[in-house]
N, CA, C and O atoms as CSV, one atom per row, in Angstrom:
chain,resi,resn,atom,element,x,y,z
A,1,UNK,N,N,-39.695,-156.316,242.191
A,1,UNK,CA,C,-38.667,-155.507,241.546
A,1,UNK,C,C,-39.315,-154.696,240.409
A,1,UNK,O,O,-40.180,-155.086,239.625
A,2,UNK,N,N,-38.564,-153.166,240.497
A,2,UNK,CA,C,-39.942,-152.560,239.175
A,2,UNK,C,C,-38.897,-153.043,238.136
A,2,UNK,O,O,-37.770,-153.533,238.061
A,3,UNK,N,N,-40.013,-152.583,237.324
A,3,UNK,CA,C,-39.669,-152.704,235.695
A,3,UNK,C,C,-39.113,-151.092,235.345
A,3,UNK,O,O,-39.566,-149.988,235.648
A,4,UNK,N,N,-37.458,-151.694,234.260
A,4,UNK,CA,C,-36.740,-150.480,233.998
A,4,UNK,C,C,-37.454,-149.884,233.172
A,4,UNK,O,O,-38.299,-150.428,232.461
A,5,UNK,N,N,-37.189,-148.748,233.187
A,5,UNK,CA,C,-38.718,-147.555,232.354
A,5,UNK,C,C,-37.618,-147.421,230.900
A,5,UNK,O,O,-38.085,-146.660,230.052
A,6,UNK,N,N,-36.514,-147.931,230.597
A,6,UNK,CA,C,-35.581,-147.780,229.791
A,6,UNK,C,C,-35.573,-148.862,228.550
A,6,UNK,O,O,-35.224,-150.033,228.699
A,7,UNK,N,N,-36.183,-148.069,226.813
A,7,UNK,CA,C,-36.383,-149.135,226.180
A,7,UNK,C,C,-35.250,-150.125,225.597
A,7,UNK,O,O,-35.397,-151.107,224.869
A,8,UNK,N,N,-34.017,-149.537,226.168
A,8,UNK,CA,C,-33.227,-150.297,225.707
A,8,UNK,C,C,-32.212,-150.909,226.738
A,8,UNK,O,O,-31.023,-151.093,226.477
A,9,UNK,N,N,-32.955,-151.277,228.231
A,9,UNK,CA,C,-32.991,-152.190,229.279
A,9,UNK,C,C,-32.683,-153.884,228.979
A,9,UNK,O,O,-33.652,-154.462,229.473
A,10,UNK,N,N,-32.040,-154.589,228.568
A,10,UNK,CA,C,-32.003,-155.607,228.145
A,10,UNK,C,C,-31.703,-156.097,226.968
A,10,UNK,O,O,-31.255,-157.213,226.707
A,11,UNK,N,N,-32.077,-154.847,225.952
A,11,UNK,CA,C,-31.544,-155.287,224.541
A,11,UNK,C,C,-29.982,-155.110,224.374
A,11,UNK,O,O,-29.332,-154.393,225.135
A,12,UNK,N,N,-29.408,-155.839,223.286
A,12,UNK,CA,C,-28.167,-156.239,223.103
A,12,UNK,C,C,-28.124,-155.224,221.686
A,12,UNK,O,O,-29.039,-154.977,220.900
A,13,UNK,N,N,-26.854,-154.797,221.688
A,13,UNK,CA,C,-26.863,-153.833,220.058
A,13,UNK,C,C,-27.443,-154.821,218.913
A,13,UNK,O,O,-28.223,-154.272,218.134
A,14,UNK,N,N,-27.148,-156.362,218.664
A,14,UNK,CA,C,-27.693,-157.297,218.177
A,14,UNK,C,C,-29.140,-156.717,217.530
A,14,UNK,O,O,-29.647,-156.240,216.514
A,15,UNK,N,N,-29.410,-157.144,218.957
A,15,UNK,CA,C,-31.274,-156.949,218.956
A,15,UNK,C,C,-31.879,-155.731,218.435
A,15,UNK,O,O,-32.988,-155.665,217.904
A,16,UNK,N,N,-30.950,-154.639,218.653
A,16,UNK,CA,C,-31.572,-153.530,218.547
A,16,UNK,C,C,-31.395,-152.965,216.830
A,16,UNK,O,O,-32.047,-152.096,216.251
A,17,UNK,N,N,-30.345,-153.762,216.350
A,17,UNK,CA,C,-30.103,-153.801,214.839
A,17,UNK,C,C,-31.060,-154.783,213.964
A,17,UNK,O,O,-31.645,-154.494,212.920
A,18,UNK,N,N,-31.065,-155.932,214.617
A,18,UNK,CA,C,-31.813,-156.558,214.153
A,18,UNK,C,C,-33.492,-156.447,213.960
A,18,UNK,O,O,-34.235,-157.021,213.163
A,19,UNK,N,N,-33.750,-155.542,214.942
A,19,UNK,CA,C,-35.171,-155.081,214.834
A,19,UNK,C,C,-35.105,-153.851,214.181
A,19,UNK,O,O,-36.211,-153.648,213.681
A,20,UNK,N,N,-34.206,-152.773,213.903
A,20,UNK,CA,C,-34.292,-152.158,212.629
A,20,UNK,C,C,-34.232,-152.460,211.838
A,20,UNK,O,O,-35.161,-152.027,211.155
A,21,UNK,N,N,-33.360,-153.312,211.125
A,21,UNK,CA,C,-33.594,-154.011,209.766
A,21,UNK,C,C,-34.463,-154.829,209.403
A,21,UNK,O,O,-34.418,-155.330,208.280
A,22,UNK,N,N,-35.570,-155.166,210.429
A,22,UNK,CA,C,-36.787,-155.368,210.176
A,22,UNK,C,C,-37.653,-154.887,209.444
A,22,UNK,O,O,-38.285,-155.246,208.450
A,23,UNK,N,N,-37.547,-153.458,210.498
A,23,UNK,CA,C,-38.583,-152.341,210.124
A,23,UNK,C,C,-37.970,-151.910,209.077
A,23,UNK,O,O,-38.296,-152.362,207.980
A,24,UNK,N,N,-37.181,-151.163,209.163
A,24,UNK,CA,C,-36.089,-150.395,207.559
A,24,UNK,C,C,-35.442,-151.422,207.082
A,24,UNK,O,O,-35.040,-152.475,207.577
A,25,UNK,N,N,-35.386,-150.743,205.581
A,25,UNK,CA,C,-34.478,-151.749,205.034
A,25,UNK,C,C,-33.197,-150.540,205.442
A,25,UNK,O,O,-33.363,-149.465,206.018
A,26,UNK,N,N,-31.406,-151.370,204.724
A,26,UNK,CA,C,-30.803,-151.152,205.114
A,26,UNK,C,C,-30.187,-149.326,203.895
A,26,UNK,O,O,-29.287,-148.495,204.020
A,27,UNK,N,N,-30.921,-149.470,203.240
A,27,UNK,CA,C,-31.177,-147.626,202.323
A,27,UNK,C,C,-31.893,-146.623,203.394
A,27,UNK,O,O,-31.496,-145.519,203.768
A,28,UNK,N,N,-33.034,-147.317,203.766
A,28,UNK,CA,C,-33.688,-146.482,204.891
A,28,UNK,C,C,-32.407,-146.186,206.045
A,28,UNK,O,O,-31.938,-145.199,206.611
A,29,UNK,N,N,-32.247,-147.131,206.028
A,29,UNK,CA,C,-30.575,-147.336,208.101
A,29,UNK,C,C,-30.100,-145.978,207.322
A,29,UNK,O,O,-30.086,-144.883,207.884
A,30,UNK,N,N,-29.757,-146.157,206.114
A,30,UNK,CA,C,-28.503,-145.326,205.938
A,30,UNK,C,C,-28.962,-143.938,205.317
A,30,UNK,O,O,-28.291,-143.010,204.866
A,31,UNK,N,N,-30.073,-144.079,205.422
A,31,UNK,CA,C,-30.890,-142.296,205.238
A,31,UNK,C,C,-30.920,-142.061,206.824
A,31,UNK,O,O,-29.987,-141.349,207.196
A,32,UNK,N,N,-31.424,-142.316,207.424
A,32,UNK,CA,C,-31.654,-142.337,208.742
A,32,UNK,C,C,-30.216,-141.542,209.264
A,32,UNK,O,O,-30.047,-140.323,209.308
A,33,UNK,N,N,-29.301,-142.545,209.620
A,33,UNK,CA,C,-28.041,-142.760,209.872
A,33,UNK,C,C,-26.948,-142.710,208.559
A,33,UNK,O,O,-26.992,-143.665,207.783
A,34,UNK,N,N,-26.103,-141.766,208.332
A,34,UNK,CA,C,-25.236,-141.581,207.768
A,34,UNK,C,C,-23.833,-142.241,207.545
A,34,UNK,O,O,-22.787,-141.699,207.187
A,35,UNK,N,N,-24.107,-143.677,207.877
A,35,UNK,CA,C,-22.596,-144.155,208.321
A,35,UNK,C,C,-22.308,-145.274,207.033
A,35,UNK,O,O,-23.100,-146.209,206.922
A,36,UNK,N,N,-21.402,-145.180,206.272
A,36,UNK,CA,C,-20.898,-146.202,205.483
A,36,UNK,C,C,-21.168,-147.742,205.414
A,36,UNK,O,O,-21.326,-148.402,204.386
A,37,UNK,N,N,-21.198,-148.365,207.229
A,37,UNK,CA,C,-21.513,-149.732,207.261
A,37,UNK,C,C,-22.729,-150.137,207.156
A,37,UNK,O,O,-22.982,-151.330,207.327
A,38,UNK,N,N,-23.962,-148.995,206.778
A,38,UNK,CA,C,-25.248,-148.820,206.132
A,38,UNK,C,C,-25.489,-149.087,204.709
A,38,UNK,O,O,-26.303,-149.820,204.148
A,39,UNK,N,N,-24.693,-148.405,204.326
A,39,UNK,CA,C,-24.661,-148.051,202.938
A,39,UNK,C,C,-23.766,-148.793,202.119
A,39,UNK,O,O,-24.204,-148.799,200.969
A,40,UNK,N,N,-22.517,-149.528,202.240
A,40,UNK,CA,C,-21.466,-150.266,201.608
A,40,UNK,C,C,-21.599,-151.709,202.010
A,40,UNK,O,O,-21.033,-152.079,203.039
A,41,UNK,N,N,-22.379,-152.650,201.206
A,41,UNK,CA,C,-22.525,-153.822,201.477
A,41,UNK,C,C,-22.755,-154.615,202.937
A,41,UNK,O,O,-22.297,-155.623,203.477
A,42,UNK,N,N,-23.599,-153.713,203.216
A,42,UNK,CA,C,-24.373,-153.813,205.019
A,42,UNK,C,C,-24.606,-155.193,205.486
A,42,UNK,O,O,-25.099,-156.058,204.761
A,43,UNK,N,N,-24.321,-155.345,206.447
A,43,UNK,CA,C,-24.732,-156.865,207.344
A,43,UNK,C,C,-24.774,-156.458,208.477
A,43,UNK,O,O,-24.302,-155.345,208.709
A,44,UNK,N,N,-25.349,-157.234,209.525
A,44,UNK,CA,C,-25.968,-157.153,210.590
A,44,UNK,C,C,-24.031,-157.282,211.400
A,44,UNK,O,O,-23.639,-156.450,212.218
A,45,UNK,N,N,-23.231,-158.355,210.957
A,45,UNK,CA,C,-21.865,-158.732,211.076
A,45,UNK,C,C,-21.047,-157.038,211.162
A,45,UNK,O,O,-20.862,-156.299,212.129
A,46,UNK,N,N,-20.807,-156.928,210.146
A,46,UNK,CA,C,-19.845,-155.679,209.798
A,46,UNK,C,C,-20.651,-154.059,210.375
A,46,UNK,O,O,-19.980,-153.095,210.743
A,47,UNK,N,N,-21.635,-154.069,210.351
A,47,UNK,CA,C,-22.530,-152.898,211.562
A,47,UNK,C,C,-22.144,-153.136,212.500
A,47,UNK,O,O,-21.397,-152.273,212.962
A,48,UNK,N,N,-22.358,-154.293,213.298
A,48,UNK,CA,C,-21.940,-154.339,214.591
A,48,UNK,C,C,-20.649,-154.404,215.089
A,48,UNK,O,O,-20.500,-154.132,216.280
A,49,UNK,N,N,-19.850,-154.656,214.535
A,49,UNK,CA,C,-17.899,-154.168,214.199
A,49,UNK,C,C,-17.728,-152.962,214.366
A,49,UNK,O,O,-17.098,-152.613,215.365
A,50,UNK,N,N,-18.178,-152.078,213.549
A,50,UNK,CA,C,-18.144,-150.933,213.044
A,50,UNK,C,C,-19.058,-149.932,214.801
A,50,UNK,O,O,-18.587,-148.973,215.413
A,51,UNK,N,N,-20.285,-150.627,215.062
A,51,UNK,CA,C,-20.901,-149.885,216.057
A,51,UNK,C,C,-20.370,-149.764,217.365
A,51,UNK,O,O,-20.582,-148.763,218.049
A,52,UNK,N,N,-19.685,-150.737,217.758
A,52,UNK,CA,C,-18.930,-151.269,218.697
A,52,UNK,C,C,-17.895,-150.718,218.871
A,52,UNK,O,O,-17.498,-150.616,220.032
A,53,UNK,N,N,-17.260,-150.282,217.999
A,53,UNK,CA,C,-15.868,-149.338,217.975
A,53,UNK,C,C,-16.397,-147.547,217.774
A,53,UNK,O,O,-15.679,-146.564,217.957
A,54,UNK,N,N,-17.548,-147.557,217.439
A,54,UNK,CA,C,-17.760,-145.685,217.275
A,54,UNK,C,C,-19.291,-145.229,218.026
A,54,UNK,O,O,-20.448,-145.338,217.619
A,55,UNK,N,N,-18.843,-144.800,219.015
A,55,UNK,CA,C,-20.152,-144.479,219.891
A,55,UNK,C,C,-20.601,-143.247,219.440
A,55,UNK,O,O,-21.808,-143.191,219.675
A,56,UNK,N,N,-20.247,-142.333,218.958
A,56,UNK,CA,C,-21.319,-141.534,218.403
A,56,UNK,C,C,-22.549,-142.253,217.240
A,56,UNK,O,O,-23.662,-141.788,216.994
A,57,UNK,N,N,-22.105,-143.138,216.833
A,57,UNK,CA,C,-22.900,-144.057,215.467
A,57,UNK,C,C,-23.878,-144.608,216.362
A,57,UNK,O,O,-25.001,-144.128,216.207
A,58,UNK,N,N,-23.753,-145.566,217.344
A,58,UNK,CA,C,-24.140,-146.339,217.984
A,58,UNK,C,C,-25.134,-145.594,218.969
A,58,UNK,O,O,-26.177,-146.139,219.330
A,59,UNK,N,N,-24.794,-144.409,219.360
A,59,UNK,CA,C,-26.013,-143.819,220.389
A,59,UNK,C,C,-27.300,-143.342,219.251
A,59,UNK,O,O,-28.515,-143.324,219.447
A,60,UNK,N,N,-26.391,-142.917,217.816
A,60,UNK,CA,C,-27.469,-142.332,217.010
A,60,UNK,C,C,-27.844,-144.213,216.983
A,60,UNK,O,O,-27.908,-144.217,218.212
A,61,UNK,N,N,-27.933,-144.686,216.867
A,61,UNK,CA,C,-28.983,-146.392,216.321
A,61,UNK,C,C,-29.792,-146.216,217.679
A,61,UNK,O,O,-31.010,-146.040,217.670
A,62,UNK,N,N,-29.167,-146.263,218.653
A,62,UNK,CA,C,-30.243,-146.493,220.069
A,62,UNK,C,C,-31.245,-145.449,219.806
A,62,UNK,O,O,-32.452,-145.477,220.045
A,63,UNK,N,N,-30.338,-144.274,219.125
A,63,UNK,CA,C,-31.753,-142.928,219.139
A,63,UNK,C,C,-32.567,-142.934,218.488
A,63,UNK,O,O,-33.562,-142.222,218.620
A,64,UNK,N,N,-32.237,-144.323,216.963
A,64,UNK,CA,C,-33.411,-143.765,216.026
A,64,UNK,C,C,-34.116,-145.600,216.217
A,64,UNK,O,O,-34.905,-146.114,215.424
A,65,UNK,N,N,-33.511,-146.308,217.542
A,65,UNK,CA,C,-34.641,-147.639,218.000
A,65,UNK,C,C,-35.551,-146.934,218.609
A,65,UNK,O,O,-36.711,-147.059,218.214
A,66,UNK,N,N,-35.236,-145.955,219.796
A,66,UNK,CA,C,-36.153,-145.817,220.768
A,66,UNK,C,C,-37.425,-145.029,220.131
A,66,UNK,O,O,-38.599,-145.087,220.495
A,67,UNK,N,N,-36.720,-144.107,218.837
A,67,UNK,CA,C,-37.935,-143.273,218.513
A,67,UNK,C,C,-39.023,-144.283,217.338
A,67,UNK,O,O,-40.197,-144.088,217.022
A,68,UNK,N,N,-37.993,-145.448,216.879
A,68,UNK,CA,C,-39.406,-145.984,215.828
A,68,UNK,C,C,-40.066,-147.307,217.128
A,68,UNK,O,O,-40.656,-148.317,216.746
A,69,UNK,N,N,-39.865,-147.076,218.273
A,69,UNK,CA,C,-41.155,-148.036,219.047
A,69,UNK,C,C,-42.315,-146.975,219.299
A,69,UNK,O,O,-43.421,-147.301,219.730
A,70,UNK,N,N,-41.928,-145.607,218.970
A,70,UNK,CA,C,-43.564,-144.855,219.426
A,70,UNK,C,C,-44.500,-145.296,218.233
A,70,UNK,O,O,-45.684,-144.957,218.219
């Protein structure tokens, strides 16, 4: 079976938050990304509330995972 050429094949919004707030802190998320649940007492909890309900927010996070794995 090939392997999906898609880096975000398996990851869970979870994962994919959680490995930004790795790399960025959550001032960086919210320079990056413009969204309040960045910037107003941020958790991995209340982002993912917030991401889950607004897909324009949420495609920009997938857009700015896929570009910090180059």
């Amino acid at each position: 079976m090939p392997q999906s050429k898609d880096p975000l094949h398996g990851k869970t919004l979870q994962m994919i938050l959680e490995d930004l707030t790795t790399k960025y802190s959550w001032e960086e998320l919210s320079d990056h990304i413009n969204i309040n649940c960045f910037k107003s007492n941020p958790s991995i909890k209340s982002s993912l509330t917030f991401l889950r309900k607004t897909p324009w927010a949420r495609k920009k996070v997938e857009e700015l995972y896929i570009n910090s794995l180059d």
